[in-house]
C-alpha positions as CSV (number, residue, x, y, z in Angstrom):
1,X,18.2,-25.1,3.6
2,X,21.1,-25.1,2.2
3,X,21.8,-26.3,-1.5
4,X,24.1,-29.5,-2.2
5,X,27.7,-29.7,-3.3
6,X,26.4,-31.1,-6.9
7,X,24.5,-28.1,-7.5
8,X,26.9,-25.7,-6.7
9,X,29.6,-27.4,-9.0
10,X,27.0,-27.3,-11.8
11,X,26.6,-23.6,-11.1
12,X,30.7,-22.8,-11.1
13,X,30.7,-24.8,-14.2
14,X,27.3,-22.7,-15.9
15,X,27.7,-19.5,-14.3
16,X,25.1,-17.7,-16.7
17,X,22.3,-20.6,-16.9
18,X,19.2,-20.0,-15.4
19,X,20.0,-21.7,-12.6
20,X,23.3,-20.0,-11.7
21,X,20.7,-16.9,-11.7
22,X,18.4,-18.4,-10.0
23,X,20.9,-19.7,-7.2
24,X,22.6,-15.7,-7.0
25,X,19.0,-14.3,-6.4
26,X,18.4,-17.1,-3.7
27,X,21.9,-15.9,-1.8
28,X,20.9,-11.8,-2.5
29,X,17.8,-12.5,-0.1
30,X,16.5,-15.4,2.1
31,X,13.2,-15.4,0.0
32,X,14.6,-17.1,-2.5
33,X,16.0,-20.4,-0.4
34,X,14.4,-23.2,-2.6
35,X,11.7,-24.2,0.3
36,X,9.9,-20.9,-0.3
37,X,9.7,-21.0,-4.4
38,X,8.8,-25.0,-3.6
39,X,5.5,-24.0,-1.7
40,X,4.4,-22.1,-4.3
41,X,5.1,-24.3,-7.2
42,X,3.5,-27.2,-4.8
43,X,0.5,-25.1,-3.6
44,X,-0.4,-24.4,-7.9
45,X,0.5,-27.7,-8.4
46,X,-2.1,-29.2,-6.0
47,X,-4.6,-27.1,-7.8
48,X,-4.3,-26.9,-10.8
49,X,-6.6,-29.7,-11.7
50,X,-9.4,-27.7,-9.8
51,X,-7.8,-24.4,-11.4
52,X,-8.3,-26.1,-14.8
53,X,-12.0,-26.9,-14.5
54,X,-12.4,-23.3,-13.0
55,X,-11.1,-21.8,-16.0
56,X,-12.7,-24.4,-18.6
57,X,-16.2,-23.1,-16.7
58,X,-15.7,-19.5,-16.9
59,X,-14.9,-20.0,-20.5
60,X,-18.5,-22.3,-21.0
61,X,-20.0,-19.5,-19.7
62,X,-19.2,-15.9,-21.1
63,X,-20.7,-13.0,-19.7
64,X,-20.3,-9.0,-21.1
65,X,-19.2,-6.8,-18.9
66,X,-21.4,-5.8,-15.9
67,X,-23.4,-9.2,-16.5
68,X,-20.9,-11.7,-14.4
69,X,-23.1,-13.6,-12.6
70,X,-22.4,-16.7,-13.5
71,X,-18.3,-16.2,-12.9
72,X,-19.2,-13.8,-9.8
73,X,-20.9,-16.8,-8.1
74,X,-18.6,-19.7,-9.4
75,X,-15.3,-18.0,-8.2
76,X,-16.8,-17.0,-4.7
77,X,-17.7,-20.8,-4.2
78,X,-14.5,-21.3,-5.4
79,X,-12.7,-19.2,-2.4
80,X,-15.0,-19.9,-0.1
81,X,-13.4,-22.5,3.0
82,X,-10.0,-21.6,1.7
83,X,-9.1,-19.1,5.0
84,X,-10.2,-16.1,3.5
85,X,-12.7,-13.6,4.6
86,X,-15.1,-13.4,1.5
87,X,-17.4,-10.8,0.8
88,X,-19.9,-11.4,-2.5
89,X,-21.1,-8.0,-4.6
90,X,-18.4,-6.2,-3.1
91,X,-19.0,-2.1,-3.1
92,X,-22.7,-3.1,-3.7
93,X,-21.8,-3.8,-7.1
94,X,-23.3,-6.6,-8.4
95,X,-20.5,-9.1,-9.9
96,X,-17.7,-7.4,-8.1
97,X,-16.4,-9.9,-5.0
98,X,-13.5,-9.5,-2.5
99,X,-11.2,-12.5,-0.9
100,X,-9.3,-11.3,2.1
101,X,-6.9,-12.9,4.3
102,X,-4.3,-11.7,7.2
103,X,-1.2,-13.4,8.7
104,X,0.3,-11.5,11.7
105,X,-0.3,-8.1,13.3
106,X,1.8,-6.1,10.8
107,X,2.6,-5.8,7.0
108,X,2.1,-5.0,3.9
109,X,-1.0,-5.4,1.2
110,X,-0.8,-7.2,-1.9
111,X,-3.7,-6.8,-4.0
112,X,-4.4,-9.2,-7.4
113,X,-6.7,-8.8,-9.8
114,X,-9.3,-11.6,-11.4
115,X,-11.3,-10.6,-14.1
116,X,-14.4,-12.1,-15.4
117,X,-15.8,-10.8,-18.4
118,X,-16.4,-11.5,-22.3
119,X,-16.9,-10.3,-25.6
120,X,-20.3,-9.8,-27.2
121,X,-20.9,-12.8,-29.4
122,X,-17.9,-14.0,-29.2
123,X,-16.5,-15.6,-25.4
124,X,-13.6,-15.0,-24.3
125,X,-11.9,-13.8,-26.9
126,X,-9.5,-11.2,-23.9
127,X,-8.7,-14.5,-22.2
128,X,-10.5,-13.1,-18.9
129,X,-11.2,-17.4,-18.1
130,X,-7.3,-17.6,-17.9
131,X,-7.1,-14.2,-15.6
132,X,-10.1,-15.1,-13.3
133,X,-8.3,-18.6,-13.0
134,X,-4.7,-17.0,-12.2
135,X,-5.4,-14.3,-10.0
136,X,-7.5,-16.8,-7.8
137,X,-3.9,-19.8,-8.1
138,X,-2.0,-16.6,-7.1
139,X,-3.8,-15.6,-4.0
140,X,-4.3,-19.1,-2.4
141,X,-0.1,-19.7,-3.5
142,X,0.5,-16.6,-1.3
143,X,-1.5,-17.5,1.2
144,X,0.5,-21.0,1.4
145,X,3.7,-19.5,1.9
146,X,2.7,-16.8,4.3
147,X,1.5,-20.3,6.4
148,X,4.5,-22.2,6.0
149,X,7.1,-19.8,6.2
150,X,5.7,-17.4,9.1
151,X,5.9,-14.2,7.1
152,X,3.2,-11.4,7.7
153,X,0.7,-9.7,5.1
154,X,-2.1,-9.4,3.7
155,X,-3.6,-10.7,0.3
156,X,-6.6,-9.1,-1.2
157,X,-7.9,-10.6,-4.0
158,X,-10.2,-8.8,-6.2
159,X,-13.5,-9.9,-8.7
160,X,-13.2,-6.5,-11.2
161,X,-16.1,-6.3,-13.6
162,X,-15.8,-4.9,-16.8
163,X,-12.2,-3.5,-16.3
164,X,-12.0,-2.7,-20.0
165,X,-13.5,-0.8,-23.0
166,X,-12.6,-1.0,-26.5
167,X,-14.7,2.0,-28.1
168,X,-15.7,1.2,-32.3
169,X,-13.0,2.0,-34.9
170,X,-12.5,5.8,-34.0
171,X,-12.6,9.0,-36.0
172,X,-9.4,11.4,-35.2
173,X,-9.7,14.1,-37.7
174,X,-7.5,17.1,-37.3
175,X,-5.9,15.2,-34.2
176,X,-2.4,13.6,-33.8
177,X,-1.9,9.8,-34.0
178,X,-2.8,8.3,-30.5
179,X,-5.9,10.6,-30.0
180,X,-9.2,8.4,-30.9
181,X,-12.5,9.7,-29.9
182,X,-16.0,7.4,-30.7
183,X,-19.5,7.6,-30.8
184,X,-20.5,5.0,-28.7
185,X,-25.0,5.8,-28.6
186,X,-27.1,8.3,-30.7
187,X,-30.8,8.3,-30.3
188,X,-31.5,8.7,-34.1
189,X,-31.0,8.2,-37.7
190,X,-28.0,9.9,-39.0
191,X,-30.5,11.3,-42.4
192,X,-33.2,12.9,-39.7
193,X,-32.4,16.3,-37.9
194,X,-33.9,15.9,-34.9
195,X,-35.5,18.2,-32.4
196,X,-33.4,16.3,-29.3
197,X,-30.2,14.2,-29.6
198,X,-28.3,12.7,-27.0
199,X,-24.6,11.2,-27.7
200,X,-21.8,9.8,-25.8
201,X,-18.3,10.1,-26.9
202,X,-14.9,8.3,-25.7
203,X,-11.7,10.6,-25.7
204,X,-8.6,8.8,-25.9
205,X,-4.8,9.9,-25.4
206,X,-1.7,7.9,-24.8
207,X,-1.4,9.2,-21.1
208,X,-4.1,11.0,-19.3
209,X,-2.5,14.5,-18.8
210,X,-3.0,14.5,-23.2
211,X,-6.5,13.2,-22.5
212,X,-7.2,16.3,-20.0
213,X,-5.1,18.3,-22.6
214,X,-7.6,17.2,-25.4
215,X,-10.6,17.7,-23.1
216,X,-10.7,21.2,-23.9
217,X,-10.3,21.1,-27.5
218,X,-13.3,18.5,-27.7
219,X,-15.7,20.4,-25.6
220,X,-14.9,23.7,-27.9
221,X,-15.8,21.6,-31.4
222,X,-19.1,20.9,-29.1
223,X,-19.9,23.9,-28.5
224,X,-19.3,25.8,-32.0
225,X,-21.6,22.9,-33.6
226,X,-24.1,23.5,-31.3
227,X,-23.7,27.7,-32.2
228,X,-23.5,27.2,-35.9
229,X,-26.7,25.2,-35.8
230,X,-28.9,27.3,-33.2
231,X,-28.9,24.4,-30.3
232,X,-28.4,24.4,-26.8
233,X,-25.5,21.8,-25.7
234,X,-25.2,20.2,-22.2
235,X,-22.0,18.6,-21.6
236,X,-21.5,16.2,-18.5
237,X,-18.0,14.6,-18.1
238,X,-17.8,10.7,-16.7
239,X,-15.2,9.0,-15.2
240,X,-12.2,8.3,-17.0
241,X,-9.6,5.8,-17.1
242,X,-6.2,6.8,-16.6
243,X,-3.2,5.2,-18.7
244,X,-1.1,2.4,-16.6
245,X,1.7,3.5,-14.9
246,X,4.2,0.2,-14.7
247,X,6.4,-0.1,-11.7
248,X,9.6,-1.0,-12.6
249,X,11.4,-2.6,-10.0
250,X,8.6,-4.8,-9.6
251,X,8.5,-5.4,-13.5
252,X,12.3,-6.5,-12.9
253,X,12.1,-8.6,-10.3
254,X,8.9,-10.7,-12.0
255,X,11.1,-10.9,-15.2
256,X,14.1,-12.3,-13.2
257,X,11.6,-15.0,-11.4
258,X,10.3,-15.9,-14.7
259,X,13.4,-16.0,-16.8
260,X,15.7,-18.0,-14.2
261,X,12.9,-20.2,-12.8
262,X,11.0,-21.3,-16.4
263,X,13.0,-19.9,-19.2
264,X,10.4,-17.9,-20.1
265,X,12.1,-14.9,-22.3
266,X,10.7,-11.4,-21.6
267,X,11.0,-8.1,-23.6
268,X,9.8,-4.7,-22.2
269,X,7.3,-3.2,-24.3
270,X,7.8,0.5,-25.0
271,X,4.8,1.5,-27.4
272,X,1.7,2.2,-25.4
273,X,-1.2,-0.3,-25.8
274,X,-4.0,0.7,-27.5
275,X,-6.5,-0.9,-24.9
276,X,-7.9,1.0,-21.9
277,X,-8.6,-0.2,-18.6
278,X,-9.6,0.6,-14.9
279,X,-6.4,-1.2,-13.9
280,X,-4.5,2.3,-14.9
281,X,-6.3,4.0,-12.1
282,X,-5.2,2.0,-9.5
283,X,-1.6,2.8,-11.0
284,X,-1.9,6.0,-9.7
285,X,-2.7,4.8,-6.2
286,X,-0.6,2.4,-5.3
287,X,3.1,0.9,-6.9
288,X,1.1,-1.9,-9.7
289,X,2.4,-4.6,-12.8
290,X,0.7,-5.3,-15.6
291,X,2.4,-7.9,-17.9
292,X,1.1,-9.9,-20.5
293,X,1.9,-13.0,-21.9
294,X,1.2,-15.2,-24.9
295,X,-0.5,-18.0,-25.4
296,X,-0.4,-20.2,-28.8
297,X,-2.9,-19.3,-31.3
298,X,-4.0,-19.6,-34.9
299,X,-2.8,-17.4,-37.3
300,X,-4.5,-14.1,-37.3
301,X,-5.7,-15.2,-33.8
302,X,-5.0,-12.1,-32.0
303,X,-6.5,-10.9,-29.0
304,X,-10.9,-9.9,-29.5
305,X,-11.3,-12.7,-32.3
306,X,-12.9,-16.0,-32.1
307,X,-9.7,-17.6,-32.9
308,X,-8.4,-16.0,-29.3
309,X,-11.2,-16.9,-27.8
310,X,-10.7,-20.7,-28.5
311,X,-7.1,-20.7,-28.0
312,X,-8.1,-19.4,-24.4
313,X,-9.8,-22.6,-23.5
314,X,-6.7,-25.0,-24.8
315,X,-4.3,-26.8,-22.3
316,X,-1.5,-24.8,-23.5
317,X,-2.7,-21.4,-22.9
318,X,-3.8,-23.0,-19.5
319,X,-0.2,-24.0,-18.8
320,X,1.4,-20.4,-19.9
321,X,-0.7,-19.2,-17.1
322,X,0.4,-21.5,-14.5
323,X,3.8,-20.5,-15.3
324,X,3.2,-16.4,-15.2
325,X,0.8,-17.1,-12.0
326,X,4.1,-18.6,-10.2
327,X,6.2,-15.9,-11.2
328,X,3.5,-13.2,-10.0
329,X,3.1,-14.9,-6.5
330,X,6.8,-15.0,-6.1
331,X,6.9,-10.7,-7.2
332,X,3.9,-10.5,-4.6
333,X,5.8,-12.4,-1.6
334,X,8.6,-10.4,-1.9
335,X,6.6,-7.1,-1.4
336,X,5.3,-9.1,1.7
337,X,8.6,-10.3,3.0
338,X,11.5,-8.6,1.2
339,X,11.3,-4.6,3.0
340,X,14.2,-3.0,1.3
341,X,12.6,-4.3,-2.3
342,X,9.4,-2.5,-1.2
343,X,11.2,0.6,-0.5
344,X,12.7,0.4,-3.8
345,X,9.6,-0.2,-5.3
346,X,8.0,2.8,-3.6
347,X,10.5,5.3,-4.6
348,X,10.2,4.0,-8.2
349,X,6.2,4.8,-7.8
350,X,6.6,8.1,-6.4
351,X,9.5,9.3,-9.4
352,X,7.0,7.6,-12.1
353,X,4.0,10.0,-10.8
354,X,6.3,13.3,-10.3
355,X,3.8,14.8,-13.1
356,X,1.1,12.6,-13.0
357,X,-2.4,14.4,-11.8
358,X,-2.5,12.8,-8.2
359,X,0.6,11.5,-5.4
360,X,-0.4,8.7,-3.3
361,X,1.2,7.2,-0.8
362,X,0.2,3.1,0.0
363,X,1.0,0.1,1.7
364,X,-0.4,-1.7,-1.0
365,X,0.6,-3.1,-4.1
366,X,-1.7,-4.2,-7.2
367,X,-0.6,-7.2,-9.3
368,X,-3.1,-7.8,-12.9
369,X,-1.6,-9.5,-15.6
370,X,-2.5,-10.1,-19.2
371,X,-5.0,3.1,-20.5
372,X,-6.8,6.3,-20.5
373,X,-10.3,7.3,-21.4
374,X,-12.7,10.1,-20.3
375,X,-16.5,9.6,-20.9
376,X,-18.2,13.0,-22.2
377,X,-21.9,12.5,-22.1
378,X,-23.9,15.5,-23.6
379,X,-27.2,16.3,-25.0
């Protein structure tokens, strides 16, 4: 379809507004006619008053990480009848769920991300009611346009328990800035020497080549503890999380969507975020985006404080995620549709992993929205 003569004149007149963008990236690639963006904005919009009480529930209902139950069994009602294959405490974990569905024969994955969990004693102060609701508007968007406009794929949407940890404030002594390590469990009073202690401790790094670095410089203050005071130290390693590994062509393309379609201004963020998260493994796998967004608050509200926490429940933050949860369904249809994007895409994930500890190849890519730990367990 093709646009009318008025709106071309207003783009010769404006030819830097968001629309003239807009109207450029619709005439670069046939994804962008306004029919396609429409059945997105449409499908959300049909939703959103069911997406709202989704949310609002989740929210009434925080659960720490691991302990979903309530959100793992809500959501998977909540996909249930909607055309995709569902299949409840996925990997027999318990509040992990899957959503599946298939257009065509051939094409690519896109995979998104809905997390569920809380604080301790305090909700949802990480917003995870907003996520759960977005990745679940994203998936069933996708799904709409694949219908309408005959293009082939496949969405996977993902329930991911627990896909953070924020250790206690951390001790780094003798280590540079950006190394933390915490005691997370002891199995005594610090003023008794006991005859058996067991302890787990979080290493963190900016990226997890430094973590793996650190690793050995850890183990070896272990060990000479352990000799200076006559005991025996077993040391068992756990899985870690690796840091996130951002794909830029996709960040670019989600930026332009966001920017031309809702004025939404974006900024790239260059320090490395002191969270960690399960999300950075799958950035190793397979090309992924991670952006965050804001949502008004009170002052002082940031994220993990009671103040975030009810800011994550108010219609405002609810509306900032409608808007990022369009933007992320358009970046996700053109993986799907859009096969010269995906190659770019896939050369910019193999350069970004040239010294990275692993080299995938996929068909898949990973969308969670708004890294780098390894567990040492020793006794």
């Amino acid at each position: 379809m093709s646009p009318d003569g008025t709106f071309v004149e207003k783009v010769n007149e404006a030819p830097h507004s968001p629309q003239a963008i807009a109207f450029k990236l619709r005439e670069e690639h046939e994804l962008y006619r306004p029919e396609v963006l429409r059945t997105i904005e449409q499908e959300i919009a049909r939703l959103e008053p069911e997406l709202h009480e989704l949310s609002d529930d989740i929210w009434s209902h925080p659960e720490i990480a691991y302990e979903e139950r309530y959100a793992h069994d809500r959501l998977v009602e909540f996909m249930s009848g909607r055309g995709f294959t569902i299949t409840p405490h996925y990997l027999d974990l318990p509040t992990a769920w899957k959503a599946e569905y298939t257009r065509g024969k051939s094409g690519r994955t896109i995979g998104v991300c809905s997390e569920m969990d809380a604080l301790p004693g305090i909700g949802h102060a990480c917003g995870h009611n907003l996520i759960a609701a977005s990745g679940v508007a994203i998936a069933l968007a996708l799904k709409a346009a694949l219908d309408d406009h005959d293009i082939s794929g496949t969405i996977v949407l993902l329930g991911t328990p627990g896909p953070t940890l924020r250790p206690e404030p951390p001790m780094a002594h003798g280590l540079r800035p950006g190394y933390r390590s915490s005691i997370l469990k002891s199995s005594s009073s610090a003023t008794v020497i006991p005859d058996y202690a067991k302890m787990r401790w979080i290493v963190r790094a900016p990226t997890w080549g430094e973590v793996v670095s650190l690793r050995t410089r850890v183990v070896n203050c272990f060990e000479a503890a352990a000799l200076a005071t006559a005991c025996k130290v077993k040391i068992k390693f756990l899985d870690g999380y690796f840091d996130v590994r951002e794909n830029s062509a996709l960040a670019q393309d989600f930026c332009e969507v966001v920017e031309s379609q809702y004025g939404v201004v974006t900024e790239t963020m260059y320090e490395p975020m002191g969270a960690s998260t399960d999300f950075g493994n799958v950035s190793y796998v397979t090309p992924s985006i991670q952006p965050a967004y804001t949502i008004p608050t009170k002052p002082k509200g940031n994220n993990h404080t009671p103040e975030f926490a009810d800011s994550a429940r108010q219609p405002e933050a609810f509306q900032a995620m409608l808007t990022i949860s369009k933007g992320l369904a358009m970046t996700g249809l053109r993986v799907l549709a859009d096969s010269e994007f995906y190659q770019r895409v896939s050369i910019g994930h193999t350069t970004v992993l040239l010294s990275a500890p692993m080299n995938c190849t996929s068909e898949t890519v990973s969308i969670r929205h708004l890294g780098h730990l390894l567990g040492i367990e020793f006794s």
